[in-house]
KESEZA-700461 format. One record per atom (N, C-alpha, C): residue number from 0; residue in three letters; x, y, z. Coordinates in steps of 0.02 Angstrom, whole numbers. Atoms other than C-alpha are relative to their C-alpha. Layout:
N
ATOM     i    aa        x        y        z
ATOM   NUM   ala        X        Y        Z
...
//
This chain:
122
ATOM     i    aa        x        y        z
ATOM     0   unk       43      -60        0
ATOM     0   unk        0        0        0
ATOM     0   unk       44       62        0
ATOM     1   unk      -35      -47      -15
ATOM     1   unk       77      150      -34
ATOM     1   unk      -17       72       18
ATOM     2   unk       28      -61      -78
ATOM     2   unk      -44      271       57
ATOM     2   unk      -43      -36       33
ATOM     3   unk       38       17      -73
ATOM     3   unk     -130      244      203
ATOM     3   unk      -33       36       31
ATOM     4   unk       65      -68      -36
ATOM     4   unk     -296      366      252
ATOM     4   unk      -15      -43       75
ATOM     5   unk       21       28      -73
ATOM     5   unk     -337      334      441
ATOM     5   unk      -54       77       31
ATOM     6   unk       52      -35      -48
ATOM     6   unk     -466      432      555
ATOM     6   unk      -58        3        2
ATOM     7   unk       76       -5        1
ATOM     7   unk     -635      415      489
ATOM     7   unk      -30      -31       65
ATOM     8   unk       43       14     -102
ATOM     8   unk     -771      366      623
ATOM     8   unk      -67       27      -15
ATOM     9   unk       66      -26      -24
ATOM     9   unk     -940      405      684
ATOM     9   unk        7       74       16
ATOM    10   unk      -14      -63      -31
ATOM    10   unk     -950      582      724
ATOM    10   unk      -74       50        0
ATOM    11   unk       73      -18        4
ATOM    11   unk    -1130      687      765
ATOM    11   unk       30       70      -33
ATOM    12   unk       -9      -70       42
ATOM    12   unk    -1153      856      671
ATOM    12   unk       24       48       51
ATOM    13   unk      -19      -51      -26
ATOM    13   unk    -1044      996      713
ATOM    13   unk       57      -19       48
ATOM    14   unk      -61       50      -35
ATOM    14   unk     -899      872      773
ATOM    14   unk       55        6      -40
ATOM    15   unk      -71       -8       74
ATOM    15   unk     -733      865      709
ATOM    15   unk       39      -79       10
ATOM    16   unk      -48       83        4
ATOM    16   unk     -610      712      653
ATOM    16   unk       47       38      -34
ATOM    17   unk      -26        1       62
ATOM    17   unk     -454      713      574
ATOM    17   unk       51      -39      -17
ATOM    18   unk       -7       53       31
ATOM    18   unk     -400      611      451
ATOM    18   unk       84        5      -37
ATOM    19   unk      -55       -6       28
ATOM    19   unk     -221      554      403
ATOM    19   unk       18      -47      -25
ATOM    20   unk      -11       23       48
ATOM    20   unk     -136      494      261
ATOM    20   unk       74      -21      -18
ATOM    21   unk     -103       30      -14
ATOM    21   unk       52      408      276
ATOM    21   unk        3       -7      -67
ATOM    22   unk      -41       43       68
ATOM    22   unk      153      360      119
ATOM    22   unk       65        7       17
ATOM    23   unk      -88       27      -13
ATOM    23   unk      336      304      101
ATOM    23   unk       23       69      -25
ATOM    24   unk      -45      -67       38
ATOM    24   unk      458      455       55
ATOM    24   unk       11       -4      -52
ATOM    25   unk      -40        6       51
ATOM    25   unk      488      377     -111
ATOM    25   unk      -94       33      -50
ATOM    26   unk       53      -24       33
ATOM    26   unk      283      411     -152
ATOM    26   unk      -17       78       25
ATOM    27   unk       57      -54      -44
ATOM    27   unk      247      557      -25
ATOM    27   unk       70       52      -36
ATOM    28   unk      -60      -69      -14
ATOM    28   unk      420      668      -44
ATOM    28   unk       -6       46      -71
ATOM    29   unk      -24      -45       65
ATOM    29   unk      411      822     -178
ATOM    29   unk      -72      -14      -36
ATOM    30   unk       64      -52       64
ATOM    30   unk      220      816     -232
ATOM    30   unk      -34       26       67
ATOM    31   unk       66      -39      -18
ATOM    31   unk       61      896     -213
ATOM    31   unk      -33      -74       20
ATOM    32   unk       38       41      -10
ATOM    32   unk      -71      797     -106
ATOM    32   unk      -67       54       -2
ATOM    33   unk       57      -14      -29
ATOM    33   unk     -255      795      -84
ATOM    33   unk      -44      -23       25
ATOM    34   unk       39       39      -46
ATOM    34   unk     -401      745      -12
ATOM    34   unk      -86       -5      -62
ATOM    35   unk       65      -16       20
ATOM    35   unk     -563      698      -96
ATOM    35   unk      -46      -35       21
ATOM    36   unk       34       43      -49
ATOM    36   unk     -716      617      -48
ATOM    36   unk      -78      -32      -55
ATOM    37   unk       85       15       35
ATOM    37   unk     -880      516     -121
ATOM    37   unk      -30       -2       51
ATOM    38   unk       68       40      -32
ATOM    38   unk    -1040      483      -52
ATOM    38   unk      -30      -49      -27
ATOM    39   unk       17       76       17
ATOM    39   unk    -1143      344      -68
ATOM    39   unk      -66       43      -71
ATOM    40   unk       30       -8       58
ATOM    40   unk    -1224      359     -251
ATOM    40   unk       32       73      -51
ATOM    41   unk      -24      -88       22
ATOM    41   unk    -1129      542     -290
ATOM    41   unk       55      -39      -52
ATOM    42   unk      -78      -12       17
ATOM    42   unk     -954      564     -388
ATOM    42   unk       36       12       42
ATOM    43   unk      -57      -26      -43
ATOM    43   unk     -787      571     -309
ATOM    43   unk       -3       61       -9
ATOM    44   unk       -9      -85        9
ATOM    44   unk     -777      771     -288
ATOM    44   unk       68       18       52
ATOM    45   unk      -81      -26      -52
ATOM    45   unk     -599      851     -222
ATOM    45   unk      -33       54       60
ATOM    46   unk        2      -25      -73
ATOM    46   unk     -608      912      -44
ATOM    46   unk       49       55       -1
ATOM    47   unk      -71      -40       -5
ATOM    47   unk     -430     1014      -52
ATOM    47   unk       71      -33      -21
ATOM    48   unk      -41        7       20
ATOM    48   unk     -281     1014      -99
ATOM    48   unk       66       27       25
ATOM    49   unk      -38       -2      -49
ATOM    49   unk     -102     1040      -43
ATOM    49   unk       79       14      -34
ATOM    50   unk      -59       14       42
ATOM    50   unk       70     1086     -135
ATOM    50   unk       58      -23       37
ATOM    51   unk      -39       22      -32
ATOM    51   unk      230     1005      -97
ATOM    51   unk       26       23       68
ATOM    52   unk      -35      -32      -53
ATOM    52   unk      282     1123       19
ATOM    52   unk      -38       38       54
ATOM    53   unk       60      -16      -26
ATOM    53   unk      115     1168       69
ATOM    53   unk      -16       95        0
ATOM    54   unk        9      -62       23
ATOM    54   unk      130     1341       -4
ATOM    54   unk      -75       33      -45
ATOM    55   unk       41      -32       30
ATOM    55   unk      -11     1347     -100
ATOM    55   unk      -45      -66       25
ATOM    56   unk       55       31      -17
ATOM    56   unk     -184     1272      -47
ATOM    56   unk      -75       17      -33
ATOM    57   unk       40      -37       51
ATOM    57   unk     -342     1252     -118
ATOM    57   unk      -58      -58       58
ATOM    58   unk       73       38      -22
ATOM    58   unk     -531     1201      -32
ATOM    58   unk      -50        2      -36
ATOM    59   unk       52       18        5
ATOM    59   unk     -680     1151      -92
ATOM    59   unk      -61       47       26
ATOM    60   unk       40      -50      -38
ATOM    60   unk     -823     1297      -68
ATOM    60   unk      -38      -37       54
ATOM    61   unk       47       33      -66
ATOM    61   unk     -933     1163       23
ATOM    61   unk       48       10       55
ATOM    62   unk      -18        2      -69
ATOM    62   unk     -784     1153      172
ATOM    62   unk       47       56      -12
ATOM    63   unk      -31      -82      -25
ATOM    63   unk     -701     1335      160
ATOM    63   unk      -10       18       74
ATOM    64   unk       18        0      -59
ATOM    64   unk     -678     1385      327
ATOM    64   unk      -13      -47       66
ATOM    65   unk       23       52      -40
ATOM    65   unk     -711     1218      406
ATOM    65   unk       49      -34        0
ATOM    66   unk      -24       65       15
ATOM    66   unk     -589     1095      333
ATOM    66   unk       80       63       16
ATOM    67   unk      -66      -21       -7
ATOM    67   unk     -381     1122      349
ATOM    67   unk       46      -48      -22
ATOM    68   unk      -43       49       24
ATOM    68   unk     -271     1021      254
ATOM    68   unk       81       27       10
ATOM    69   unk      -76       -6      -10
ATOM    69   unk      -89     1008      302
ATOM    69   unk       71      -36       -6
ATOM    70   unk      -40       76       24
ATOM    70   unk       74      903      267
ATOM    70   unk       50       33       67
ATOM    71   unk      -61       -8      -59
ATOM    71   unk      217      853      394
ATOM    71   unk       48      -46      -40
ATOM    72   unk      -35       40       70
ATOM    72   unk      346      806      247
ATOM    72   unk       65      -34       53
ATOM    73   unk      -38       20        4
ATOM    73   unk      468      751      365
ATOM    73   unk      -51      -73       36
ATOM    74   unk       29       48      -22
ATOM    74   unk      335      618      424
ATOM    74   unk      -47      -44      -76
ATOM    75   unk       31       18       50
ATOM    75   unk      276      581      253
ATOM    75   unk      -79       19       -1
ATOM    76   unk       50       12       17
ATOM    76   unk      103      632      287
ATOM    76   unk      -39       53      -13
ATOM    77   unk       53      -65       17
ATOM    77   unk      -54      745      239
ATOM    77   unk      -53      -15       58
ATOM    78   unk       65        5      -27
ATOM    78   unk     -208      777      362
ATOM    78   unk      -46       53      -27
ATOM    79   unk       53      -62        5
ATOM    79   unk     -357      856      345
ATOM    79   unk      -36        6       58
ATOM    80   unk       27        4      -44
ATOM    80   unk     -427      910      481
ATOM    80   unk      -96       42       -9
ATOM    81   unk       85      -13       21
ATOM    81   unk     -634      937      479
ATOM    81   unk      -38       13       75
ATOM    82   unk       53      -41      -56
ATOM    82   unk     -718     1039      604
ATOM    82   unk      -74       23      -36
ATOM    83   unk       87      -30       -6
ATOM    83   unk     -916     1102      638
ATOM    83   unk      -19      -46      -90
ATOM    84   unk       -1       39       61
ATOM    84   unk     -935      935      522
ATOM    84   unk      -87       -6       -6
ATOM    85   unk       78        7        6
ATOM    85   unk    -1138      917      453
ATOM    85   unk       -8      -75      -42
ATOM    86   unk       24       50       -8
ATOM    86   unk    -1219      780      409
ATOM    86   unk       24      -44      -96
ATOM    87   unk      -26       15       73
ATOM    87   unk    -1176      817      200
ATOM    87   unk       71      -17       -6
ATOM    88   unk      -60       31        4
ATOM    88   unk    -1003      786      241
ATOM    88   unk       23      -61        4
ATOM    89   unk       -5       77       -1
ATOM    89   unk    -1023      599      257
ATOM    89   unk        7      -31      -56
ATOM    90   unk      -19       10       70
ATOM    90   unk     -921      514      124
ATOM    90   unk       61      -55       29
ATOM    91   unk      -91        3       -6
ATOM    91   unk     -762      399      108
ATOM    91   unk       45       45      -16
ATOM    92   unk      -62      -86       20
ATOM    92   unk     -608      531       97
ATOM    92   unk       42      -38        2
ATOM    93   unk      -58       21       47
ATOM    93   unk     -463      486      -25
ATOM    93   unk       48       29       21
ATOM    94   unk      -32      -52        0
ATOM    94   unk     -318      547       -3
ATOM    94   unk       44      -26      -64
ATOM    95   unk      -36       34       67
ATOM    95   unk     -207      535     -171
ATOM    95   unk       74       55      -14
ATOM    96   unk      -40      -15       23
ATOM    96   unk      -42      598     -257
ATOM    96   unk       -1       41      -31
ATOM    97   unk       30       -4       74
ATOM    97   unk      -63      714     -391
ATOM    97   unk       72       41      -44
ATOM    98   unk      -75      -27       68
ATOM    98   unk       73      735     -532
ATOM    98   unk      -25       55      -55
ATOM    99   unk        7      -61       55
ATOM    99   unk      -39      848     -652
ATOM    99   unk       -9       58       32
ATOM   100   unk       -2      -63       -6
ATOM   100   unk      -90     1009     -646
ATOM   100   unk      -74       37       55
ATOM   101   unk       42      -12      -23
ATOM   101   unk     -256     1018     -579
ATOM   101   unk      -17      -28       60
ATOM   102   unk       18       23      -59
ATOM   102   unk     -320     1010     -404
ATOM   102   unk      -41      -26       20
ATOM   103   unk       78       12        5
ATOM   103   unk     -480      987     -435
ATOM   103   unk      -21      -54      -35
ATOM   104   unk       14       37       28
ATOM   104   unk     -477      859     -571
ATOM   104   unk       45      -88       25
ATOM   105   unk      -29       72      -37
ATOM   105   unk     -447      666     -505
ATOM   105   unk       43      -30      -67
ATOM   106   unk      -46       23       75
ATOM   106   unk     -352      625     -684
ATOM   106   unk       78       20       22
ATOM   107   unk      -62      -47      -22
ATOM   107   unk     -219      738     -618
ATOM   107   unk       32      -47       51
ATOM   108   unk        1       34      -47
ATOM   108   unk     -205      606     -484
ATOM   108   unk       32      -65       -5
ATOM   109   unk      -22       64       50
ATOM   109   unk      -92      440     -508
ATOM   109   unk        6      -74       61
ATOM   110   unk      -16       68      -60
ATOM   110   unk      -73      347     -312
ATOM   110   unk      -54       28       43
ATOM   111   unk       59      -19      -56
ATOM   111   unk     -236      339     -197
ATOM   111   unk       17      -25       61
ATOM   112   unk      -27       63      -57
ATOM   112   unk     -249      265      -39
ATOM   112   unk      -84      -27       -2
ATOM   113   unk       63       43       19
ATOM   113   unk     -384      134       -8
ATOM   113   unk      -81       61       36
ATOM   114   unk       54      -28      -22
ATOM   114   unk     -512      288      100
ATOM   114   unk        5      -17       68
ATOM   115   unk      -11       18      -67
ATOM   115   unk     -566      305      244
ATOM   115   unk      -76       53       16
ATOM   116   unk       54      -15       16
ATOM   116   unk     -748      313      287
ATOM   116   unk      -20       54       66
ATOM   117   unk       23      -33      -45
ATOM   117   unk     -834      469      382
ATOM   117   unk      -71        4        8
ATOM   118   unk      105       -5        7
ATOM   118   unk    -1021      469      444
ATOM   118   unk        0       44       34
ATOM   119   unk       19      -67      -47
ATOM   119   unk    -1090      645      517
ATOM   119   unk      -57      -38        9
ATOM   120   unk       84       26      -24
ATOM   120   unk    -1284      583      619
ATOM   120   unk       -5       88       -7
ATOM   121   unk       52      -57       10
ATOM   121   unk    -1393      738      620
ATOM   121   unk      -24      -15       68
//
């Protein structure tokens, strides 16, 4: 496996989790990560995004303000952290590699990890 998403969980609305994403230095060192997420019957849609050095960042209007994605490159990893979480935020969340250009588009994207499932209750 060469990522590894961990933290999902149960969590009631307006709760926070957050979720992290290991890889080896030979997949994690020198890119851009991100985070994206499905729901059950939806499309995968990108959550945020993250550049190597974590200089440039990019969210998702649904979690602006809420969500925080961050890397600790000498630990290989990315989190996102998800505060005042609602009930539409319930999804598996990806976290992946991405070698192209776009943050937003999952093509751009070349190593996933297997997810890692979040439920908000209401």
């Amino acid at each position: 496996v060469q990522l590894q998403a961990s933290g999902g969980g149960l969590v009631q609305a307006g709760g926070s989790l957050r979720l992290s994403c290991a890889g080896s230095a030979r997949t994690f060192s020198g890119y851009a990560m991100g985070w994206f997420r499905q729901a059950p019957g939806k499309e995968r849609e990108p959550v945020a995004g993250i550049s190597w050095n974590g200089g440039s960042i990019y969210y998702a209007d649904s979690v602006k303000g809420r969500f925080t994605i961050s890397r600790d490159n000498a630990k290989n990893t990315v989190y996102l952290q998800m505060n005042s979480l609602k009930p539409e935020d319930t999804a598996v969340y990806f976290c992946a590699r991405r070698r192209g250009a776009n943050y937003r588009d999952s093509v751009d994207y070349d190593v996933w990890g297997q997810g890692t499932l979040v439920t908000v209750s209401s």
